[in-house]
Every structure is written in C-alpha cells, then in structure tokens.
KOLGU-4560 file (N, C-alpha, C; in nm, 3 decimals, padded with zeros to 5 digits):
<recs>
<n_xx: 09.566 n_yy: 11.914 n_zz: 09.937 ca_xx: 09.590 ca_yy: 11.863 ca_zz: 09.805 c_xx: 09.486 c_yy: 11.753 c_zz: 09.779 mol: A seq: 1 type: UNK>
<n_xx: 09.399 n_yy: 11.760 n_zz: 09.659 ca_xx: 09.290 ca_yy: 11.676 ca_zz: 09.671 c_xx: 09.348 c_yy: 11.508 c_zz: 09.629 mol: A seq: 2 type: UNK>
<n_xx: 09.256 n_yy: 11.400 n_zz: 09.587 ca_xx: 09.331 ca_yy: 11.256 ca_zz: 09.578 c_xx: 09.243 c_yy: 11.240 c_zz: 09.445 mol: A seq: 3 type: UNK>
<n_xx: 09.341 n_yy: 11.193 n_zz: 09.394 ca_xx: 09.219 ca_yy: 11.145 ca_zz: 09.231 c_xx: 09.248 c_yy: 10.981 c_zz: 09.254 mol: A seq: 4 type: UNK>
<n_xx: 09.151 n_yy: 10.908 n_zz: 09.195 ca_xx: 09.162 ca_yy: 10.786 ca_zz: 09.164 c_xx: 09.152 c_yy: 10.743 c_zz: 09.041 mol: A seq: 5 type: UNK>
<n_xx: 09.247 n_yy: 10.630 n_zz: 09.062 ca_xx: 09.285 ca_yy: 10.580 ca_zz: 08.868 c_xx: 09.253 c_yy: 10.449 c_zz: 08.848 mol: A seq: 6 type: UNK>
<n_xx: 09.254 n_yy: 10.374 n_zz: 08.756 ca_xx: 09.220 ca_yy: 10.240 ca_zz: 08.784 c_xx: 09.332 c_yy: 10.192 c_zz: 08.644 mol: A seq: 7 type: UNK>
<n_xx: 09.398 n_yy: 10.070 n_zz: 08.680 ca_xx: 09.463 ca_yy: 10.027 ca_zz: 08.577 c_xx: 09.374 c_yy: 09.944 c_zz: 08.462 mol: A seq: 8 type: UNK>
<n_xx: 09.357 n_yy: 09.947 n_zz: 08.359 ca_xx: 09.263 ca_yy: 09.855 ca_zz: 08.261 c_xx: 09.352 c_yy: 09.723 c_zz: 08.260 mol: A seq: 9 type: UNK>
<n_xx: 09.463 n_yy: 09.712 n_zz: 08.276 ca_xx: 09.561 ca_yy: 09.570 ca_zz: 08.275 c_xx: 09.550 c_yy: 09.483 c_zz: 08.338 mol: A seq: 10 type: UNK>
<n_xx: 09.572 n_yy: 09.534 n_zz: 08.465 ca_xx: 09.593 ca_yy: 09.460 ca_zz: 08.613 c_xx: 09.448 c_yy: 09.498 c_zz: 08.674 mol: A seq: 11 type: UNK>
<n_xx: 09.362 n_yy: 09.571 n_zz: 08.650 ca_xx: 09.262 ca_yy: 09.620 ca_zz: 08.755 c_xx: 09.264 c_yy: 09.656 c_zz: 08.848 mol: A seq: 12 type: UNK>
<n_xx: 09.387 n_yy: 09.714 n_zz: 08.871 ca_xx: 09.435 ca_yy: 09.775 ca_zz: 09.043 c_xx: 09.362 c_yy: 09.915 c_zz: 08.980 mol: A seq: 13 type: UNK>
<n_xx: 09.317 n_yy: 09.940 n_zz: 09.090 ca_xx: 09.254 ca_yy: 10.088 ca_zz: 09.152 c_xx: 09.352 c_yy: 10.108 c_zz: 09.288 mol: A seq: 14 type: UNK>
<n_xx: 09.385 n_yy: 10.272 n_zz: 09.259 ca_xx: 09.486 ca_yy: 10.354 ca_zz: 09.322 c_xx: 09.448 c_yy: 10.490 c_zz: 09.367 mol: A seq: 15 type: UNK>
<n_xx: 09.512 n_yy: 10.538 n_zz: 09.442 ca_xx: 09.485 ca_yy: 10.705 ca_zz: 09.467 c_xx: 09.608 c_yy: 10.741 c_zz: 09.495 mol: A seq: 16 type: UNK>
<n_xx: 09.603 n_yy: 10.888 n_zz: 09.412 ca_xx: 09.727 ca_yy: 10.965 ca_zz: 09.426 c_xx: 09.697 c_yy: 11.073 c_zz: 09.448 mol: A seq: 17 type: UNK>
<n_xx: 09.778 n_yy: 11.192 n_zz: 09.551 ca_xx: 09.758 ca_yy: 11.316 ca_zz: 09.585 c_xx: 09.856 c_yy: 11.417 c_zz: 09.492 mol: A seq: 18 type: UNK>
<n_xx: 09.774 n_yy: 11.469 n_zz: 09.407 ca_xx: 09.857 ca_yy: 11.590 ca_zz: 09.372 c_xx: 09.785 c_yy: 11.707 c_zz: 09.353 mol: A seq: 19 type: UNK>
<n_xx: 09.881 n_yy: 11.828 n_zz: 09.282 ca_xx: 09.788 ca_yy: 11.958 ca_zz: 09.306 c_xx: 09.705 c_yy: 11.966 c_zz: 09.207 mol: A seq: 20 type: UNK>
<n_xx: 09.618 n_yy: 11.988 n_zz: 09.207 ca_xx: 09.525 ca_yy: 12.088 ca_zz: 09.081 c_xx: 09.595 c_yy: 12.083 c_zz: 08.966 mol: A seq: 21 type: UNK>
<n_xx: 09.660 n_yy: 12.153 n_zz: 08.944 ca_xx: 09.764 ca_yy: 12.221 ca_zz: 08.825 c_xx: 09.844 c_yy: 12.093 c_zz: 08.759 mol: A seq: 22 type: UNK>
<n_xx: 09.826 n_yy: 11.954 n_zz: 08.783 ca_xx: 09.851 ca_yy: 11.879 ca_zz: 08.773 c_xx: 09.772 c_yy: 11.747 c_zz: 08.747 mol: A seq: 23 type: UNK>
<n_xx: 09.639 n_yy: 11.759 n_zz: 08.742 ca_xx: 09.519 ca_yy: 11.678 ca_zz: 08.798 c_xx: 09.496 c_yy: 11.607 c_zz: 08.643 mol: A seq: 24 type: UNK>
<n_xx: 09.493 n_yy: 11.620 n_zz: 08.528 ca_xx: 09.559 ca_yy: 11.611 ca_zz: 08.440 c_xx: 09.701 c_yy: 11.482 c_zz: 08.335 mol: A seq: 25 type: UNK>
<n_xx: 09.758 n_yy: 11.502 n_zz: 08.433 ca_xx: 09.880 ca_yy: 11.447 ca_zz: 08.385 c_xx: 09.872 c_yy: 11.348 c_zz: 08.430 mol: A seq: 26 type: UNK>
<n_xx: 09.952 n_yy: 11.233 n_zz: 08.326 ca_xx: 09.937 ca_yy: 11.078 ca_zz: 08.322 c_xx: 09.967 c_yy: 10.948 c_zz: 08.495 mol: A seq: 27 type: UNK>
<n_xx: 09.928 n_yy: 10.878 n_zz: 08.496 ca_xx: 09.966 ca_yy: 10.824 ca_zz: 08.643 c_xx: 09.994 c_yy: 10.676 c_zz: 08.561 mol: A seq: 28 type: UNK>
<n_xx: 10.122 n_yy: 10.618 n_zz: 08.614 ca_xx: 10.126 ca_yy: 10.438 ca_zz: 08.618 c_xx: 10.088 c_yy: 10.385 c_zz: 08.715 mol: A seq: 29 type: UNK>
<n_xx: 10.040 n_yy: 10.287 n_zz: 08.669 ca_xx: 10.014 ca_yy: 10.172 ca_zz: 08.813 c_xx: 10.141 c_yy: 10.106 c_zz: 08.825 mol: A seq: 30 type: UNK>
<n_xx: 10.081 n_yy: 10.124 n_zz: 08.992 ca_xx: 10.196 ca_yy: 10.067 ca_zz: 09.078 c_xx: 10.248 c_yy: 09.925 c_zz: 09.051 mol: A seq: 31 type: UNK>
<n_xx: 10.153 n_yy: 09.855 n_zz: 08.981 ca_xx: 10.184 ca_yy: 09.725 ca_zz: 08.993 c_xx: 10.232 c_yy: 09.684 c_zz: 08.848 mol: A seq: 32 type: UNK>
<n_xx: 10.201 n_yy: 09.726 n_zz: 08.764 ca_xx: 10.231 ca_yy: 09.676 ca_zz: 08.594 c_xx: 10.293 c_yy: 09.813 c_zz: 08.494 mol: A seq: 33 type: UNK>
<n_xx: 10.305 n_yy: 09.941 n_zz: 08.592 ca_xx: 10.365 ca_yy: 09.987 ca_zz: 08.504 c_xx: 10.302 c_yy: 10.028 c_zz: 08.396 mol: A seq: 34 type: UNK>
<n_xx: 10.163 n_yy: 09.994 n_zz: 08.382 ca_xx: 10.123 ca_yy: 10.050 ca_zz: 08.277 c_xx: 10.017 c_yy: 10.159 c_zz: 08.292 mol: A seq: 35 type: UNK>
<n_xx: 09.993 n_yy: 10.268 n_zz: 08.167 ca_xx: 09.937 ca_yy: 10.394 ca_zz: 08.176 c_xx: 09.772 c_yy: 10.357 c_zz: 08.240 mol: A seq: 36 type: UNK>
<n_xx: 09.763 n_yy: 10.408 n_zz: 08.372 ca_xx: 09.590 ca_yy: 10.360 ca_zz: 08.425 c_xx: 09.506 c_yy: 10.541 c_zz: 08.410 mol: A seq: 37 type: UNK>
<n_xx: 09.359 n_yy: 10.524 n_zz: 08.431 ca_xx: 09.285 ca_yy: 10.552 ca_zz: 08.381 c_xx: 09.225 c_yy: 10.614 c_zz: 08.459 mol: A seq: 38 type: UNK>
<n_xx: 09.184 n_yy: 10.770 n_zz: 08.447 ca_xx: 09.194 ca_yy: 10.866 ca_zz: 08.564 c_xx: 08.984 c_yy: 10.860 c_zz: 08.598 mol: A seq: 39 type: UNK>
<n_xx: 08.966 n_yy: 10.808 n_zz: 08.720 ca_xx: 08.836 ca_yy: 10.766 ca_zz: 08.746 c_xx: 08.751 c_yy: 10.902 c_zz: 08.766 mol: A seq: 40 type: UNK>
<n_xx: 08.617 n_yy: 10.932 n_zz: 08.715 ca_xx: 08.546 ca_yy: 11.013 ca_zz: 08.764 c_xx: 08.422 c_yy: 10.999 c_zz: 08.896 mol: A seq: 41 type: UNK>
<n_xx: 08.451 n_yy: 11.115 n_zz: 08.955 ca_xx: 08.428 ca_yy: 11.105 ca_zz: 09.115 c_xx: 08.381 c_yy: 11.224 c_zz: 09.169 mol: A seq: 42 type: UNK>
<n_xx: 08.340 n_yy: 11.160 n_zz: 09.273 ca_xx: 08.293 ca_yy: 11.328 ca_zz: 09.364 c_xx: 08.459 c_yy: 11.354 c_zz: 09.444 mol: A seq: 43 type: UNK>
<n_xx: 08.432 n_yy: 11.489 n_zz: 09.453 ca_xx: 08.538 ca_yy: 11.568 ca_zz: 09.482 c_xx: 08.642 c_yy: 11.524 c_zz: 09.628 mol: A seq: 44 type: UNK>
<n_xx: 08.712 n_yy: 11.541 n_zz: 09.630 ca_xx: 08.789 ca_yy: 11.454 ca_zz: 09.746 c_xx: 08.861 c_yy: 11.539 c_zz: 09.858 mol: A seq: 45 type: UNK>
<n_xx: 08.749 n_yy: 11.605 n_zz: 09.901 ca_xx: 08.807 ca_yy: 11.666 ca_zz: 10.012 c_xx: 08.703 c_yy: 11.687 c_zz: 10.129 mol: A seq: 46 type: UNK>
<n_xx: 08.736 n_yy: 11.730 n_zz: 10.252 ca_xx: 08.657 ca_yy: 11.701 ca_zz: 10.389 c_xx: 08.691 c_yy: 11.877 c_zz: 10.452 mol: A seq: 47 type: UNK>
<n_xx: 08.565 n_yy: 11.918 n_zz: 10.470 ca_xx: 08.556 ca_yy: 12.054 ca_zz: 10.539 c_xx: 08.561 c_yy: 12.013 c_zz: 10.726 mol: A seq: 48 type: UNK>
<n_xx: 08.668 n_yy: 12.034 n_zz: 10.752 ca_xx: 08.660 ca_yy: 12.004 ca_zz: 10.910 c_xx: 08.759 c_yy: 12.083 c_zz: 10.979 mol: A seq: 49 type: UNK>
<n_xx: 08.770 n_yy: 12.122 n_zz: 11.083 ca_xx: 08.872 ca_yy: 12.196 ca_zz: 11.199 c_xx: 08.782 c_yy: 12.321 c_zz: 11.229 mol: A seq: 50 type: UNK>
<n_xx: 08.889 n_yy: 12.365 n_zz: 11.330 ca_xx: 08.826 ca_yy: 12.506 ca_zz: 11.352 c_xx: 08.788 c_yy: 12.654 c_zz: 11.232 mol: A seq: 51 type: UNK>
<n_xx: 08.688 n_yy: 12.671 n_zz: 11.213 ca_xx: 08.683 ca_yy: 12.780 ca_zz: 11.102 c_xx: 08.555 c_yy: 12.756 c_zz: 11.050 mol: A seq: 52 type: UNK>
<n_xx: 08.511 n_yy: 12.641 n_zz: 11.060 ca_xx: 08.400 ca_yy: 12.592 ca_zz: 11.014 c_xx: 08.252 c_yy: 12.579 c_zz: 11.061 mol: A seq: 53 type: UNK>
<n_xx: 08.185 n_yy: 12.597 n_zz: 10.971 ca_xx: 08.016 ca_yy: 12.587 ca_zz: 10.998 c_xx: 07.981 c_yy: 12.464 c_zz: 11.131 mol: A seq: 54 type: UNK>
<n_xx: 08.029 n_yy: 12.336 n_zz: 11.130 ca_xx: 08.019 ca_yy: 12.228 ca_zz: 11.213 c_xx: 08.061 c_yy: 12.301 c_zz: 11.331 mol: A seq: 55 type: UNK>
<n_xx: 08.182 n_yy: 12.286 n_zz: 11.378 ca_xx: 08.217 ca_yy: 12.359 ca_zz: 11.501 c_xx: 08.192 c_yy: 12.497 c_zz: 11.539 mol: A seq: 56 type: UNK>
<n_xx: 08.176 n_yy: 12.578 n_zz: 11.472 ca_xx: 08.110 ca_yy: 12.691 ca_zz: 11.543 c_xx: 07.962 c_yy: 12.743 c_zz: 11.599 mol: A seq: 57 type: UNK>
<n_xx: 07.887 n_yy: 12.626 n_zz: 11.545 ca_xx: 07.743 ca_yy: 12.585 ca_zz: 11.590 c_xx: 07.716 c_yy: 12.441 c_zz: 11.609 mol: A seq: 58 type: UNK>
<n_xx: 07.806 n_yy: 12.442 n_zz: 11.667 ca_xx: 07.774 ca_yy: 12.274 ca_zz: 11.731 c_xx: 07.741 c_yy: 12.331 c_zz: 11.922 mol: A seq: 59 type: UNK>
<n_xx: 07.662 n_yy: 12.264 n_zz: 11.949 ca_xx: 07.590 ca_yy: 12.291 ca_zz: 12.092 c_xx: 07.640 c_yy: 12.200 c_zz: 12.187 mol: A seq: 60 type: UNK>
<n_xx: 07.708 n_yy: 12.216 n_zz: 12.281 ca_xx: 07.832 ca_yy: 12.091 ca_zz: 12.388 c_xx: 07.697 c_yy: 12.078 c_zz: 12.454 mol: A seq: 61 type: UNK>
<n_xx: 07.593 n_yy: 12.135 n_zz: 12.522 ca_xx: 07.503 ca_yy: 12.139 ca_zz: 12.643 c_xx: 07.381 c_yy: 12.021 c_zz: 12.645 mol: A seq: 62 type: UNK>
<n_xx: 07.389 n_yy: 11.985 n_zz: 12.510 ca_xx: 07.284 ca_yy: 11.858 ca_zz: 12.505 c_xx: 07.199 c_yy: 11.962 c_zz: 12.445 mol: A seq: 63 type: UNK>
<n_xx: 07.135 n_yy: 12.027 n_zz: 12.408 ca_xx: 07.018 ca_yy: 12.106 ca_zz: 12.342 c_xx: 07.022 c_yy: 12.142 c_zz: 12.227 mol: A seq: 64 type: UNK>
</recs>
C-alpha cells in the first residue's frame, strides 16, 4: 500500500498516511488541528526489494 504525504497549511505539520490507490484521492485531517491538510506532490513511495527481484538474483556473494 503506497504512503502519500500531506502537509497541514494551519499548523504546518507534515504527515504520511498509507492507503490504497482507489483512495489516494480522498481528503486527510491533520493529526494535530483537525484541519483539512494538503495532499503533497512526490516521487512514488514504494521500494522494489525481496526475493523476485533484479537486485537479488544478480547480486554476486563471491567478491567478483
């Protein structure tokens, strides 16, 4: 589930919240004042890692 970040214009708290896609969209309060904050534009928020992946399946253990 990716993380968007919001920033309150009130308080100036900057936040991150995880929700789905289908949702990415819809309004967020800040935690701290309650009031409607401001959905930040960003690079995308997610990390390609574990087994399945380009990194680990050509990564070389032998030193070479």
């Amino acid at each position: 589930m990716p993380y968007y970040e919001y920033e309150c214009k009130k308080c100036n708290h900057c936040f991150s919240v995880a929700k789905p896609m289908r949702m990415s969209d819809a309004k967020e309060e800040c935690p701290l004042c309650n009031h409607i904050a401001t959905k930040l534009i960003g690079k995308p928020g997610f990390i390609l890692k574990g087994e399945g992946f380009h990194v680990n399946d050509y990564k070389n253990n032998d030193g070479n």
